[in-house]
Z-matrix of the N, CA and C atoms (Angstrom, degrees):
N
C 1 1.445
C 2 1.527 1 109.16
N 3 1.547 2 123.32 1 141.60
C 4 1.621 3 120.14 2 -171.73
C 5 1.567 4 79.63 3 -128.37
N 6 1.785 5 95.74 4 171.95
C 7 1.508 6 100.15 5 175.37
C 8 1.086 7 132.87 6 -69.89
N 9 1.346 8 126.61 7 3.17
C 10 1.054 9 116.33 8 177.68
C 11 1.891 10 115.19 9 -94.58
N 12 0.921 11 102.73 10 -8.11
C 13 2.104 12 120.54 11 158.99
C 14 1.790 13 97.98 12 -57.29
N 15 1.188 14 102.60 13 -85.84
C 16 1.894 15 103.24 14 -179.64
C 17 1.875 16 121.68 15 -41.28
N 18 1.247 17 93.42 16 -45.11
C 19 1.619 18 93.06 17 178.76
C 20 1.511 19 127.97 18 -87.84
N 21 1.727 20 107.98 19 5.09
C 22 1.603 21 141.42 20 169.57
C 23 1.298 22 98.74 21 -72.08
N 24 1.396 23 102.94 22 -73.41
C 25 1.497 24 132.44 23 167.38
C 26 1.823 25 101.01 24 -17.53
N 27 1.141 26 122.67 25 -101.06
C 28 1.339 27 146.61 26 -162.06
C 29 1.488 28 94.42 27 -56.03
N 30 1.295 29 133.86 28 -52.19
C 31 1.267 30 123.35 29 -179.74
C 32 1.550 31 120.60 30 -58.07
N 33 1.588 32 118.22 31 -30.39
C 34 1.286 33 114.97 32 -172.97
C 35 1.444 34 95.53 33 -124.48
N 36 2.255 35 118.38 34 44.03
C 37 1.378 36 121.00 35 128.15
C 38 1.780 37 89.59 36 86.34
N 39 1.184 38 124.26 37 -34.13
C 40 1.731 39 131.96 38 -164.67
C 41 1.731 40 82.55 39 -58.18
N 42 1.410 41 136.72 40 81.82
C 43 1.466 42 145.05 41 168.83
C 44 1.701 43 118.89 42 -103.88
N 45 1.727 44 100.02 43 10.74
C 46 1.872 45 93.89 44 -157.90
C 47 1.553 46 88.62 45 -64.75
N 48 1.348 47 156.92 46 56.73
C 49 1.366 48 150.10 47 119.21
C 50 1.235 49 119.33 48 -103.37
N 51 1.268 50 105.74 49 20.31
C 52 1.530 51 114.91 50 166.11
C 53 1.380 52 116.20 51 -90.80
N 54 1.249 53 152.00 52 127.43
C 55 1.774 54 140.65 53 -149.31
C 56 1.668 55 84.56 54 -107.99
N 57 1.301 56 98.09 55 148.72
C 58 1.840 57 102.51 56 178.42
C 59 1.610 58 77.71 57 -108.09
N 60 1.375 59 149.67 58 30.95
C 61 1.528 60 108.62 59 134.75
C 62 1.849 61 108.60 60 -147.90
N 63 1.038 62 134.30 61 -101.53
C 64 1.625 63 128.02 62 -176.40
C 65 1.124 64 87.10 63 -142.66
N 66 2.027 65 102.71 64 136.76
C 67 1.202 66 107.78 65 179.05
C 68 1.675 67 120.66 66 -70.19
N 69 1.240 68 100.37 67 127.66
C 70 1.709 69 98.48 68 -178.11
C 71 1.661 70 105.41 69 -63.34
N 72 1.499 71 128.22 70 -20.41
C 73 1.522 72 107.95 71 174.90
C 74 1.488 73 114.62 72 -73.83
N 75 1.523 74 108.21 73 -19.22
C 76 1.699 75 99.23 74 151.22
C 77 1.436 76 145.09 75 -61.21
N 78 1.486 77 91.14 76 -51.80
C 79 1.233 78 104.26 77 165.05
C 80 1.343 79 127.94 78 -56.53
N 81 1.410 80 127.58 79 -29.90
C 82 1.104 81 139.30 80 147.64
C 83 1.445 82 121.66 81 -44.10
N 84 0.893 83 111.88 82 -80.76
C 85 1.491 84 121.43 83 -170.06
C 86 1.685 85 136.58 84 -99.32
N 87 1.304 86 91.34 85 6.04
C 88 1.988 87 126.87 86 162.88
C 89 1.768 88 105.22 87 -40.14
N 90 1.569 89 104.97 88 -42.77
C 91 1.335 90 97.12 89 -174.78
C 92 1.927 91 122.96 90 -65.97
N 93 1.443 92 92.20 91 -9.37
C 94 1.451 93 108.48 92 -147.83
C 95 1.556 94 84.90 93 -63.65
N 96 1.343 95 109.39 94 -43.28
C 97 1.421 96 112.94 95 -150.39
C 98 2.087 97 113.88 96 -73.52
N 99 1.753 98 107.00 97 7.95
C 100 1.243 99 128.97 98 175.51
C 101 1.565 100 94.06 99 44.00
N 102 1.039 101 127.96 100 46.25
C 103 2.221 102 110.21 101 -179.59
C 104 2.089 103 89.74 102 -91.31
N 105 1.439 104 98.59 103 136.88
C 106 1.624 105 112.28 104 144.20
C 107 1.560 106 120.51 105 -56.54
N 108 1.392 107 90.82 106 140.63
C 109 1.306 108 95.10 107 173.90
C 110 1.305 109 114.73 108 -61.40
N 111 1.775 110 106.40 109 147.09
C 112 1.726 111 103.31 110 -164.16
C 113 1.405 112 120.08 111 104.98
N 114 1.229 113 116.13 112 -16.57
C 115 1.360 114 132.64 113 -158.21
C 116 1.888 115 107.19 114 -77.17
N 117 0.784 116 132.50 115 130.91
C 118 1.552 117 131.74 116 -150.45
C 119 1.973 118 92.71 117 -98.14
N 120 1.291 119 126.08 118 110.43
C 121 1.564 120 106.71 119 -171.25
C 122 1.992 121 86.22 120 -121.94
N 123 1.441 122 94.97 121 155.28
C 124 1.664 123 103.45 122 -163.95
C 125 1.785 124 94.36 123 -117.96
N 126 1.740 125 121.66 124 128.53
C 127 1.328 126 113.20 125 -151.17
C 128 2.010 127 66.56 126 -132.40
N 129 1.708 128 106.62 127 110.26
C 130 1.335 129 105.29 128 163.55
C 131 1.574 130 110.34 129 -66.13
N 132 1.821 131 102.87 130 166.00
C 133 1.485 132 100.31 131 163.32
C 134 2.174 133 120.28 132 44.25
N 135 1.310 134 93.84 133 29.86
C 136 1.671 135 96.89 134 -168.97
C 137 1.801 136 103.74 135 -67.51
N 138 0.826 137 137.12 136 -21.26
C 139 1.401 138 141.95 137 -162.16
C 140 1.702 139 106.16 138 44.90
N 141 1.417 140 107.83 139 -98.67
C 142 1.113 141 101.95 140 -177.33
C 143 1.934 142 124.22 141 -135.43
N 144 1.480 143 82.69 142 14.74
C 145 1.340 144 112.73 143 170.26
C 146 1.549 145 130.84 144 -0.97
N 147 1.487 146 132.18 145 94.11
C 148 1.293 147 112.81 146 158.04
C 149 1.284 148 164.44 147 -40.02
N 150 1.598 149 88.95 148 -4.47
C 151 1.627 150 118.29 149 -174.46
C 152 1.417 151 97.06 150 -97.51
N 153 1.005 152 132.36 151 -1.92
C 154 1.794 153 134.29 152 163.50
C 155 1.149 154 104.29 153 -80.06
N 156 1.366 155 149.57 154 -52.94
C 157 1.678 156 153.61 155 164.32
C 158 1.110 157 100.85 156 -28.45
N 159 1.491 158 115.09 157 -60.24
C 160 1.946 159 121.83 158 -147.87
C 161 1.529 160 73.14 159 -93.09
N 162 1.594 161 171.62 160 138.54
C 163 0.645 162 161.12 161 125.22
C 164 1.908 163 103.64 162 -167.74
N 165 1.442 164 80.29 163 -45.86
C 166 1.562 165 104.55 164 -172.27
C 167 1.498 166 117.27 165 -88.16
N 168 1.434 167 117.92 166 -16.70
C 169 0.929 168 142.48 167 -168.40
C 170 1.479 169 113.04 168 -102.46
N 171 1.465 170 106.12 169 -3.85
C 172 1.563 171 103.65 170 173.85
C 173 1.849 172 98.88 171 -132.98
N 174 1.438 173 98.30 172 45.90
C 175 1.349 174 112.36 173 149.83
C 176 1.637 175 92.19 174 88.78
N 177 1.593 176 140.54 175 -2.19
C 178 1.013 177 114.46 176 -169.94
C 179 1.356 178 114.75 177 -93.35
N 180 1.708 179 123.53 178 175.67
C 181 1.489 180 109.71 179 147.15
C 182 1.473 181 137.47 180 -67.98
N 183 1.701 182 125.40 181 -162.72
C 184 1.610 183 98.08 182 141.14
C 185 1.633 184 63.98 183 -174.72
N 186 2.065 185 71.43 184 171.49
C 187 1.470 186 117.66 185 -177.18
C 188 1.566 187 112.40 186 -130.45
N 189 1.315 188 139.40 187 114.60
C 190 1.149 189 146.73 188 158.66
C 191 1.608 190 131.86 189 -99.27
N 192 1.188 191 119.49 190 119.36
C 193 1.909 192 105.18 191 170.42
C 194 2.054 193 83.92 192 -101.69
N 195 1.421 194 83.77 193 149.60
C 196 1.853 195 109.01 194 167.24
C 197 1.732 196 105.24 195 -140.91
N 198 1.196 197 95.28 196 148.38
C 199 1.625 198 96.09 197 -177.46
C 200 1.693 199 97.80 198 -92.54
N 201 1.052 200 115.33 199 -28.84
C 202 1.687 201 103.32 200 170.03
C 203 1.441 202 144.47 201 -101.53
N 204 0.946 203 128.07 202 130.58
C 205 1.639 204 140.73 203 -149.38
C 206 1.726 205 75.73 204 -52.93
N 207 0.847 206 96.06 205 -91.69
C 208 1.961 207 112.72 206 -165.56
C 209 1.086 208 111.90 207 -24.47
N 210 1.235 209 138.07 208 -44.60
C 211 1.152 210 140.82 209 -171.32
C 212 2.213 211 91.66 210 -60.58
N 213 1.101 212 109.83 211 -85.08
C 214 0.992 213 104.44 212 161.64
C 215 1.488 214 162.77 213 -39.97
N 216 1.342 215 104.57 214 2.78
C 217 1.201 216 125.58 215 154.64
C 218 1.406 217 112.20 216 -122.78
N 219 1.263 218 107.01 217 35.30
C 220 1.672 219 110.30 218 -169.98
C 221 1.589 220 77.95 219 -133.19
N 222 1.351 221 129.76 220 -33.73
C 223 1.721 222 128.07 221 176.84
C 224 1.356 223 97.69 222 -66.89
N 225 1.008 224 102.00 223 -73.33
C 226 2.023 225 99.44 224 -176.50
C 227 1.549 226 137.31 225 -27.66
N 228 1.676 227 97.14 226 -50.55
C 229 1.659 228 114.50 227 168.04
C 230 1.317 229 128.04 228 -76.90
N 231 1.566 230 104.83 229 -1.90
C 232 1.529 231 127.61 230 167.45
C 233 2.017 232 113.86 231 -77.53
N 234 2.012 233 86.39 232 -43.69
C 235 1.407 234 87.72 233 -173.75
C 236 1.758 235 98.98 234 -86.31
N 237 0.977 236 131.15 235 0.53
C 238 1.328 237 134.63 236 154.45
C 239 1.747 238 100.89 237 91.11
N 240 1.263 239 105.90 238 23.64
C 241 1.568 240 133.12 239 177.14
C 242 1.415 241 149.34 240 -112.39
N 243 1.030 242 123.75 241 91.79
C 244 1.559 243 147.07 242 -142.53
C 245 2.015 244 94.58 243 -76.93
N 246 1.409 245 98.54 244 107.47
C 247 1.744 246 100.16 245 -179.41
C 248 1.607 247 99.80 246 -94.20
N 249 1.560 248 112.40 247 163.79
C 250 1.015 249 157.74 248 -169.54
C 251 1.721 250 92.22 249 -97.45
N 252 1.097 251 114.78 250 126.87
C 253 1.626 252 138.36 251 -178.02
C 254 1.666 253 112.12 252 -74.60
N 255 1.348 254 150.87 253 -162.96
C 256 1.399 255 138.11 254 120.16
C 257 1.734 256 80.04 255 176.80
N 258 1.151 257 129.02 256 106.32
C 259 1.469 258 146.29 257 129.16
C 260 1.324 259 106.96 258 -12.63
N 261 1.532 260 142.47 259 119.29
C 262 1.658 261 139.71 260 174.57
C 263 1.943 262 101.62 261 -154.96
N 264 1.101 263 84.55 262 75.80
C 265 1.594 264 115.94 263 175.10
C 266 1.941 265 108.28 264 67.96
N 267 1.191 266 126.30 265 -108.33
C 268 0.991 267 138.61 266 126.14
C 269 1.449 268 134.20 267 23.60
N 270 1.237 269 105.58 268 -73.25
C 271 1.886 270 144.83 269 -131.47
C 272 1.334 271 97.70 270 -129.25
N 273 1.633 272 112.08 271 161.59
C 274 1.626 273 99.44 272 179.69
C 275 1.852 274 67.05 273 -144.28
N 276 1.376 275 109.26 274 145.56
C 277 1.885 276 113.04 275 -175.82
C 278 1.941 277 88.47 276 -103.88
N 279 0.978 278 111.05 277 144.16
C 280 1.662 279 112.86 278 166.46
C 281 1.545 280 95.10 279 -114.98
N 282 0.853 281 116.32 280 141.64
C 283 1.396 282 136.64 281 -170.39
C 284 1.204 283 118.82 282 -137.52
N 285 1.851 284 124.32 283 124.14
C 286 1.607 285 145.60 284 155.87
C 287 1.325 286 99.32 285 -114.29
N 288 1.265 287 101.18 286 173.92
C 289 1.293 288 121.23 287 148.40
C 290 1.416 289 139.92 288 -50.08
N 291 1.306 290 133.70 289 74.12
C 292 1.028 291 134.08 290 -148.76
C 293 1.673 292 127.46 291 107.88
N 294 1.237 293 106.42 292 -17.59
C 295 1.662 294 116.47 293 -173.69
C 296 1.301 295 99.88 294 -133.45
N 297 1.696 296 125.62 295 135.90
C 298 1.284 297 132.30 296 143.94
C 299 1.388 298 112.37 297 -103.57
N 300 0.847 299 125.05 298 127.72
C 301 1.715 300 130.91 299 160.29
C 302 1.708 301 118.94 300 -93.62
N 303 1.047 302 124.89 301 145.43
C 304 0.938 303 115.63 302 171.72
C 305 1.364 304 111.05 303 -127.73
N 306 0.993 305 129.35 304 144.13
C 307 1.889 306 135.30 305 -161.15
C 308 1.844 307 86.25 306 -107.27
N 309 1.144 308 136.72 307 132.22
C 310 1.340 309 147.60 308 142.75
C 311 1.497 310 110.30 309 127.95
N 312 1.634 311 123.14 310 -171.64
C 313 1.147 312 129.27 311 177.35
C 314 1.233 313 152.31 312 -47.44
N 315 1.264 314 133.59 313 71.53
C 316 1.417 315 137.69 314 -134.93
C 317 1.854 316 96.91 315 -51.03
N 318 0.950 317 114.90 316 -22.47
C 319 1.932 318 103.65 317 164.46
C 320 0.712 319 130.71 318 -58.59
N 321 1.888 320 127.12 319 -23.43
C 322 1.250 321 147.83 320 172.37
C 323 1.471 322 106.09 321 -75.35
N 324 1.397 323 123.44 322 -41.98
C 325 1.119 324 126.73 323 -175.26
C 326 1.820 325 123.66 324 -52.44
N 327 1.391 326 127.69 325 115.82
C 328 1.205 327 108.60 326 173.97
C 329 2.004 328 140.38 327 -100.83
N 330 1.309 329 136.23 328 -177.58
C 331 0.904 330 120.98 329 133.84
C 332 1.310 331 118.64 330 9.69
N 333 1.671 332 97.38 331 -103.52
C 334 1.747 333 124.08 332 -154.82
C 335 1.781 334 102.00 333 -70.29
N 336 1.624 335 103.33 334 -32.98
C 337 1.656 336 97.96 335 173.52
C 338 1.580 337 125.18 336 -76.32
N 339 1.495 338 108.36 337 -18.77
C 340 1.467 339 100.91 338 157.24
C 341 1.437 340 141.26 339 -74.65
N 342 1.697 341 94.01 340 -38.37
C 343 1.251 342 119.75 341 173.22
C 344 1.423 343 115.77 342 80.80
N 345 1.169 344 143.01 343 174.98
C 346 1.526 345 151.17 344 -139.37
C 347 2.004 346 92.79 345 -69.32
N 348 1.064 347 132.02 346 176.50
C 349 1.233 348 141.89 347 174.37
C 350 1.994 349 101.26 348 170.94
N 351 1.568 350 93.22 349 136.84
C 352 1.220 351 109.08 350 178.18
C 353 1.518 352 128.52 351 -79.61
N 354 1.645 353 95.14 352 -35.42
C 355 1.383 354 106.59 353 177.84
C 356 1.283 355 104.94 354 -140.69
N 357 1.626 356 130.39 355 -177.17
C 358 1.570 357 143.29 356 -177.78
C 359 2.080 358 94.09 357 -130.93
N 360 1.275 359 114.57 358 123.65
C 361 1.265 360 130.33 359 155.57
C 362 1.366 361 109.28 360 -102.77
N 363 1.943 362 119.86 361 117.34
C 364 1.125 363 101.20 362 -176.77
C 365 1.484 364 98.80 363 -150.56
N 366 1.689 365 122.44 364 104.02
C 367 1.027 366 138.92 365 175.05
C 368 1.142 367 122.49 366 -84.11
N 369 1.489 368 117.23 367 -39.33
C 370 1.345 369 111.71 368 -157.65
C 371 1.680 370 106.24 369 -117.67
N 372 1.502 371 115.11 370 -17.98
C 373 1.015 372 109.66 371 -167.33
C 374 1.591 373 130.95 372 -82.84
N 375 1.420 374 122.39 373 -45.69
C 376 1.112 375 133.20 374 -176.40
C 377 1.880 376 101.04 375 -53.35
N 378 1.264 377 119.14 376 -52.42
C 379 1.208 378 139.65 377 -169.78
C 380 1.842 379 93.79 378 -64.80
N 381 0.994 380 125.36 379 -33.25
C 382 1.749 381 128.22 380 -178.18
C 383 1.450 382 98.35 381 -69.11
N 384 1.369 383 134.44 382 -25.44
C 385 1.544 384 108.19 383 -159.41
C 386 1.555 385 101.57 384 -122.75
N 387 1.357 386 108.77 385 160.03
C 388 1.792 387 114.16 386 -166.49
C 389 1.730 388 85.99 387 -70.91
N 390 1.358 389 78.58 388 175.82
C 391 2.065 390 107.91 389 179.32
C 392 1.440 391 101.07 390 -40.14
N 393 1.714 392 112.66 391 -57.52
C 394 1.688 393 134.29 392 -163.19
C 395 1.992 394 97.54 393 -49.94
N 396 1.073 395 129.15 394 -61.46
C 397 0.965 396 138.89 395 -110.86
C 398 2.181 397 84.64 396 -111.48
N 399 1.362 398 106.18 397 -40.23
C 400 1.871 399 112.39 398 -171.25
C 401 1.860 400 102.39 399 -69.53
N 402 1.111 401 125.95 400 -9.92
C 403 1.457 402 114.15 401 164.79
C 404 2.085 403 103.27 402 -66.79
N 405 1.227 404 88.34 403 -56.29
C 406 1.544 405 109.98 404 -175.83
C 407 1.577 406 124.77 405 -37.18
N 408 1.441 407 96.05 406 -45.24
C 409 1.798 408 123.85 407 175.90
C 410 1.383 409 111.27 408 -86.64
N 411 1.332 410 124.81 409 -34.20
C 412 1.470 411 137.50 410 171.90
C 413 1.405 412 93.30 411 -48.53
N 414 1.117 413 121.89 412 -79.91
C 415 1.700 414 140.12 413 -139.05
C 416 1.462 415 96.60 414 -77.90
N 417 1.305 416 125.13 415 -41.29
C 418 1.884 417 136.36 416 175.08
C 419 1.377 418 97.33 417 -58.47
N 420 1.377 419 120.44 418 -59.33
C 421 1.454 420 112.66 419 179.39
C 422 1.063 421 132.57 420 -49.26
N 423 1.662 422 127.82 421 -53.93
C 424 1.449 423 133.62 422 179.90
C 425 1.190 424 94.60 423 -59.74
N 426 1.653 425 120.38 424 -32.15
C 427 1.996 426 102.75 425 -154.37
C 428 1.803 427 90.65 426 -70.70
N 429 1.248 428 121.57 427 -48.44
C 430 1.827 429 130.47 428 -130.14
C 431 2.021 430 78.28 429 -78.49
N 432 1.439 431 111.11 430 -30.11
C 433 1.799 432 98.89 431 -168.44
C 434 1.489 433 82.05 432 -110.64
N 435 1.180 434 158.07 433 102.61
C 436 0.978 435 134.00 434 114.07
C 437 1.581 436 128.49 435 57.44
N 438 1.321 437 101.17 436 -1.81
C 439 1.544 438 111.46 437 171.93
C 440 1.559 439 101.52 438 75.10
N 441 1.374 440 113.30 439 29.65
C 442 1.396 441 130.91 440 -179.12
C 443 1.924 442 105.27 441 -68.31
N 444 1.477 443 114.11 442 107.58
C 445 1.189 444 120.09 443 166.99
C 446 1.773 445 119.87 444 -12.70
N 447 1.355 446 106.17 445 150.39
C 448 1.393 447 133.76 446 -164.33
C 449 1.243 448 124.39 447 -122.00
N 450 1.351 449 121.40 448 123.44
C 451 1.947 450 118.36 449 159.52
C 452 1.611 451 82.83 450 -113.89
N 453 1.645 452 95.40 451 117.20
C 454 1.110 453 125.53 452 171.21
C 455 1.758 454 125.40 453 -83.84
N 456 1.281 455 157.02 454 100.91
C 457 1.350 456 133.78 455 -151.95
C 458 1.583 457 83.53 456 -144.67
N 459 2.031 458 101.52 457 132.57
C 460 1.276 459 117.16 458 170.47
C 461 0.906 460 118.76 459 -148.70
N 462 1.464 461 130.15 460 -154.15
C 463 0.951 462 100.37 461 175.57
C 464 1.862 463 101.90 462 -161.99
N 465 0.961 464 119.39 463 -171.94
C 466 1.820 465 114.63 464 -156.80
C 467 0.971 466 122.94 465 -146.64
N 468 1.251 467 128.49 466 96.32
C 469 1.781 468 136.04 467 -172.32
C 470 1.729 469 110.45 468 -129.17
N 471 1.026 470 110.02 469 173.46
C 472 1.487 471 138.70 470 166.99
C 473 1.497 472 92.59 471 -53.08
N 474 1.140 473 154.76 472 121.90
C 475 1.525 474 153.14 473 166.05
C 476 1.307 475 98.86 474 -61.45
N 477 1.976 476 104.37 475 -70.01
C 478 2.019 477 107.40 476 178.99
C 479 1.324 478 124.84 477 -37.34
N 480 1.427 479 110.25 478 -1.63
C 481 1.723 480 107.99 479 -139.63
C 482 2.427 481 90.56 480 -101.82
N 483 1.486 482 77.62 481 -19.94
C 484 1.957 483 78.83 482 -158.38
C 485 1.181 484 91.70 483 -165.66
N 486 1.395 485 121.74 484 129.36
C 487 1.971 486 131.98 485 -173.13
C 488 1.958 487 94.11 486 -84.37
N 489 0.846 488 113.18 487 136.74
C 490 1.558 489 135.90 488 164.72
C 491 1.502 490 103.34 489 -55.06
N 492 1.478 491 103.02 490 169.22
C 493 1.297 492 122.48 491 -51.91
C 494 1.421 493 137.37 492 -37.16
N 495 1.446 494 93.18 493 -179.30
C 496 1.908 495 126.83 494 -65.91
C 497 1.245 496 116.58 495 2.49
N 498 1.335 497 131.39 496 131.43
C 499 1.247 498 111.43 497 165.67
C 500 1.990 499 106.64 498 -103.04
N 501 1.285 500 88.91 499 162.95
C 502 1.675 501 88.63 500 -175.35
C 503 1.463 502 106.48 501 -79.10
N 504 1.821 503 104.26 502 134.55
C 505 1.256 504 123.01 503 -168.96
C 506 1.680 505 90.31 504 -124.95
N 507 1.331 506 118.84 505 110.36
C 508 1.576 507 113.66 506 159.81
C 509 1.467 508 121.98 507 -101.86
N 510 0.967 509 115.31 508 -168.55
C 511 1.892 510 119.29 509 169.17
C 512 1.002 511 100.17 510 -41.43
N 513 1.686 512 121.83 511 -70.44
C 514 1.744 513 116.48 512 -150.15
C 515 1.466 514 103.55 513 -63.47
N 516 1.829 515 122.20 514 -22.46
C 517 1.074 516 102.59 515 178.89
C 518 1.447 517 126.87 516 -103.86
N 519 1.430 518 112.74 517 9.64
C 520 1.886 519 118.94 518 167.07
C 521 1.716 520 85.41 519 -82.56
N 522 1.060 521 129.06 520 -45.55
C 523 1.612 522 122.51 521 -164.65
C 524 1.583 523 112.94 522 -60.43
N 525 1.591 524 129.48 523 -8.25
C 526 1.017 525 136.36 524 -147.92
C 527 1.730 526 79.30 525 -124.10
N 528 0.919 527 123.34 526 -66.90
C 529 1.815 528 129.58 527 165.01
C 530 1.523 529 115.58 528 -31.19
N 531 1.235 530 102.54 529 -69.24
C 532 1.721 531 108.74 530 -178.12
C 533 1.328 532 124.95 531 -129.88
N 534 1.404 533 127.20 532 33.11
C 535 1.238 534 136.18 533 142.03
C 536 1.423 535 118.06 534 -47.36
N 537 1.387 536 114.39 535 137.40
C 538 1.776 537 104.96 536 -169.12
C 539 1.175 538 106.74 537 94.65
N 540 1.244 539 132.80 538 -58.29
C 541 1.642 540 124.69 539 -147.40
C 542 1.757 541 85.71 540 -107.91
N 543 1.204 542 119.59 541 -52.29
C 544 1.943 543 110.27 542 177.85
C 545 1.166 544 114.40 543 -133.71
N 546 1.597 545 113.59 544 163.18
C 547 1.514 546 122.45 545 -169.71
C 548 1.855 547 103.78 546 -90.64
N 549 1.151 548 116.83 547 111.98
C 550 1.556 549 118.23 548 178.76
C 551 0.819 550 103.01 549 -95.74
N 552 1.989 551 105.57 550 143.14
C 553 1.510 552 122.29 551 167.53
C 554 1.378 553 108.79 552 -137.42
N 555 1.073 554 123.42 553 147.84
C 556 1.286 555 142.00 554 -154.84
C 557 1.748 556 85.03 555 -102.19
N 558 2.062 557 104.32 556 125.65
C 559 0.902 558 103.86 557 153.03
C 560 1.733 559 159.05 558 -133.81
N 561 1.415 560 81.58 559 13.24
C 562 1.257 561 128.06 560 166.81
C 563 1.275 562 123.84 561 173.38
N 564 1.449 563 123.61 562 -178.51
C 565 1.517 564 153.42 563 140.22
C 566 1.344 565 127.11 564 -128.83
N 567 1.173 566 114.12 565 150.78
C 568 1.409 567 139.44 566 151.21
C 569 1.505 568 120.58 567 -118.43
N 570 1.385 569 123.06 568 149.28
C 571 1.605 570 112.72 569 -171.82
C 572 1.979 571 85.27 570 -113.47
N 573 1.688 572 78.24 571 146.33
C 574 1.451 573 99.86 572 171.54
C 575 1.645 574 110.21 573 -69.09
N 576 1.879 575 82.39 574 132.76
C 577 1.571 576 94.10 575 -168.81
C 578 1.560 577 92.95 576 -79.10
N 579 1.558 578 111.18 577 145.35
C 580 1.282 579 147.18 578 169.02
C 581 1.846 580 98.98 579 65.03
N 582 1.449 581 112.04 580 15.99
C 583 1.581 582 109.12 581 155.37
C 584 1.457 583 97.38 582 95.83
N 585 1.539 584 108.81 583 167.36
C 586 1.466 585 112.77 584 178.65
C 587 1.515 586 123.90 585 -68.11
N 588 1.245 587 126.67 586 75.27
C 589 1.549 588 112.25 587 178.62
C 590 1.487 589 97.12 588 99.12
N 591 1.468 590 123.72 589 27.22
C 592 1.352 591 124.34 590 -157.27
C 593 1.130 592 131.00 591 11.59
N 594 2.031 593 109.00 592 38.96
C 595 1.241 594 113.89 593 156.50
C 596 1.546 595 124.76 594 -80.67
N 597 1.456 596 104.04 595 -54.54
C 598 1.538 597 123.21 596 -173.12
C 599 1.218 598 112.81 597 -108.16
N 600 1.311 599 134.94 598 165.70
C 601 1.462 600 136.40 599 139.16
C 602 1.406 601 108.31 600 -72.33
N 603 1.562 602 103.00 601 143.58
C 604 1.337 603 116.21 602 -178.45
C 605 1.549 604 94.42 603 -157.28
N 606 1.350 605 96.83 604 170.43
C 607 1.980 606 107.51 605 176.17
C 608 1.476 607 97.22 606 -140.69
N 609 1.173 608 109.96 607 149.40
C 610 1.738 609 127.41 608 151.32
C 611 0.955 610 125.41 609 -73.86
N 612 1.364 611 123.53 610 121.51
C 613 1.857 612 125.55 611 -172.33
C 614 1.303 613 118.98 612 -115.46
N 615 1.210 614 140.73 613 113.18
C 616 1.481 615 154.10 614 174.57
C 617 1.764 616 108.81 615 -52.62
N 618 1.332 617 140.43 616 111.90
C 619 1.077 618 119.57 617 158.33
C 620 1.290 619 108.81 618 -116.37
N 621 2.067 620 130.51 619 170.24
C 622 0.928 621 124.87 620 -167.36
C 623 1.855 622 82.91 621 -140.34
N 624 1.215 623 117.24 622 111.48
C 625 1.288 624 122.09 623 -179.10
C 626 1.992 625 89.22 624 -122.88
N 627 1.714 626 91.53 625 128.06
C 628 1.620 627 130.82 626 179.60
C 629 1.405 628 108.27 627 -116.62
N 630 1.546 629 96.87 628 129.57
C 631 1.688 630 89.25 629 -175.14
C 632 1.796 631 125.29 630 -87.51
């Protein structure tokens, strides 16, 4: 998938992987990750996510890259909050108090252009990109945070059963991603009610990868 699939997507509204409320495997298992309030957490691929509100709202920061403009100015006018612009090669950062966004390609994204982050929230992303592409995002990620801890959330189907996205990401395959760099633990599931796309049964899986 290249960007112009996601920003097709969002332009012609086709968003049903957008959740109309906060993921309960966050909500669940948010505590795991022990951060102080204040704590700066970086949510790849966020689009326009509700779990950035509830995030922010319990005192933290955050950091997002999205590959589509809209999506991101569709987060902002939600939080009823007018960002600050700044061009950084690539990337355009939208900026509040408390939130950076970044509009473009999280490959473009660096280190020094993200800047420090305590933790990684990552729902949507690993699960967004084919087999080819999650060595690639694995290894970009630990480098750009510091190999800054993870709540990992995916999710698990029949692959033959229904073409991705999501595509199904299990243990053997976060262990093949980030084995070496952190210790993963499995911390729950729930299975998607009425199945993936009411093709398959599938479940959502919580992981907590420590570096």
């Amino acid at each position: 998938m290249d960007a112009s699939f996601w920003r097709e997507k969002w332009a012609r509204n086709q968003i049903a992987f957008h959740e109309a409320q906060v993921n309960p495997l966050l909500v669940a298992h948010f505590h795991r990750l022990s951060l102080p309030a204040g704590s700066r957490i970086f949510v790849p691929l966020c689009g326009k996510t509700l779990d950035i509100p509830w995030l922010l709202a319990r005192g933290h920061r955050v950091a997002g890259v999205e590959l589509s403009e809209i999506a991101v100015q569709q987060l902002f006018r939600d939080l009823g909050v007018t960002p600050r612009l700044t061009v950084l090669g690539n990337l355009t950062r939208y900026s509040a108090p408390g939130l950076d966004l970044f509009h473009g390609d999280i490959f473009d994204l660096s280190g020094d252009g993200l800047g420090e982050v305590d933790a990684v929230y990552d729902r949507a992303a690993l699960v967004a990109l084919p087999e080819t592409l999650r060595g690639r995002y694995a290894g970009h990620l630990a480098a750009i945070t510091a190999q800054a801890m993870q709540l990992l959330i995916c999710v698990t189907y029949e692959q033959r059963l229904q073409a991705g996205p999501p595509f199904s990401v299990d243990g053997a395959e976060i262990a093949r991603c980030y084995a070496g760099v952190y210790d993963l633990t499995a911390l729950g599931s729930t299975p998607v009610v009425g199945g993936l796309k009411g093709v398959c049964p599938a479940a959502d899986e919580a992981w907590l990868l420590t570096p």
